[in-house]
C-alpha positions in Angstrom: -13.9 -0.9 -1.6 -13.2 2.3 -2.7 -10.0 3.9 -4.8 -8.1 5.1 -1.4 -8.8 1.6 0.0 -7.5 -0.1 -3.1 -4.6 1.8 -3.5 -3.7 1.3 0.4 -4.4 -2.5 -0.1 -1.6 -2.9 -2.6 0.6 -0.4 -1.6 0.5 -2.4 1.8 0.8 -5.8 -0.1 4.2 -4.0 -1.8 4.9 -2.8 1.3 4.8 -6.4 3.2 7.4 -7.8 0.4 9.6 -5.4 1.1 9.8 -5.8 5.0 10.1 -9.8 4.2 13.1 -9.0 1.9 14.3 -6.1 4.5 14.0 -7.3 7.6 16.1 -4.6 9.1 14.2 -2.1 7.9 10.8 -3.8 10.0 13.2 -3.4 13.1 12.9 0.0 13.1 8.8 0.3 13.6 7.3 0.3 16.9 5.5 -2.7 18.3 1.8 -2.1 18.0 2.0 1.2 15.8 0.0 2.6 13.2 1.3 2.4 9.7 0.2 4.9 7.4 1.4 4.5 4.1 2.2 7.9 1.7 2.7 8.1 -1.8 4.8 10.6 -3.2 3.2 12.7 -6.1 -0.1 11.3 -4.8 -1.4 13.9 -2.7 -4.9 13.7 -2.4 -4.3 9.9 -1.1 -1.7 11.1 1.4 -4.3 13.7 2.9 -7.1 10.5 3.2 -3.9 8.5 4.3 -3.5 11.2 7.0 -7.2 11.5 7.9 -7.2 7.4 8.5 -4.2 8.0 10.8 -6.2 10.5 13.0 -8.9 8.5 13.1 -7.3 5.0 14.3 -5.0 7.3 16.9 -4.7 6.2 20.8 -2.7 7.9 23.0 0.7 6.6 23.6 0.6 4.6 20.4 3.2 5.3 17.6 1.8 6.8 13.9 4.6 5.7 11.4 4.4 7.1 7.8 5.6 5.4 5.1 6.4 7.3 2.1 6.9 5.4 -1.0 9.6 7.5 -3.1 9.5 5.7 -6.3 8.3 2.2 -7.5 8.6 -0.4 -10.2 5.9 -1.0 -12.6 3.6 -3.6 -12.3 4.1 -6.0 -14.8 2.0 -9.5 -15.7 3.8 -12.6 -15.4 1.5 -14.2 -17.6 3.7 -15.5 -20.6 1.1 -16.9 -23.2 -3.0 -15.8 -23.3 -6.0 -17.0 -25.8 -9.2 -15.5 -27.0 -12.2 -16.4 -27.6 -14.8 -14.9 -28.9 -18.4 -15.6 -28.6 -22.0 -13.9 -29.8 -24.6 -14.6 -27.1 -27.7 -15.9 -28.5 
């Protein structure tokens, strides 16, 4: 998987949170359309974002963009971590 593809896998993942906590806002995207997501700031990923959309395109069938305005840091939810070290023999 490469950067593009990484980036679009979470921003989806964030993107599938928030239509579980805004189910209003799911209700206003087409059955069956393409959902591109764009990043703002980011624009060499919207151009491949854009790109992706062109290539998965059928006539008749809705391209939704998604632009991402602003979003939290990711932050760990780990609360406690160990080390250890080791030499390898």
């Amino acid at each position: 998987m490469n950067v593009m593809e990484r980036k679009n896998t979470d921003l989806v993942k964030e993107f599938n949170t928030y239509i579980r906590e805004h189910p209003d806002f799911a209700d206003r995207i087409p059955n069956n359309a393409i959902v591109i997501m764009q990043l703002e700031g980011d624009e060499e990923f919207n151009k491949w974002g854009i790109k992706l959309a062109k290539s998965h395109a059928e006539n008749g069938r809705p391209v939704i963009y998604v632009r991402i305005k602003k979003m939290k840091p990711i932050r760990s939810r780990i609360e406690e971590l160990e080390l250890q070290q080791q030499v390898a023999s």
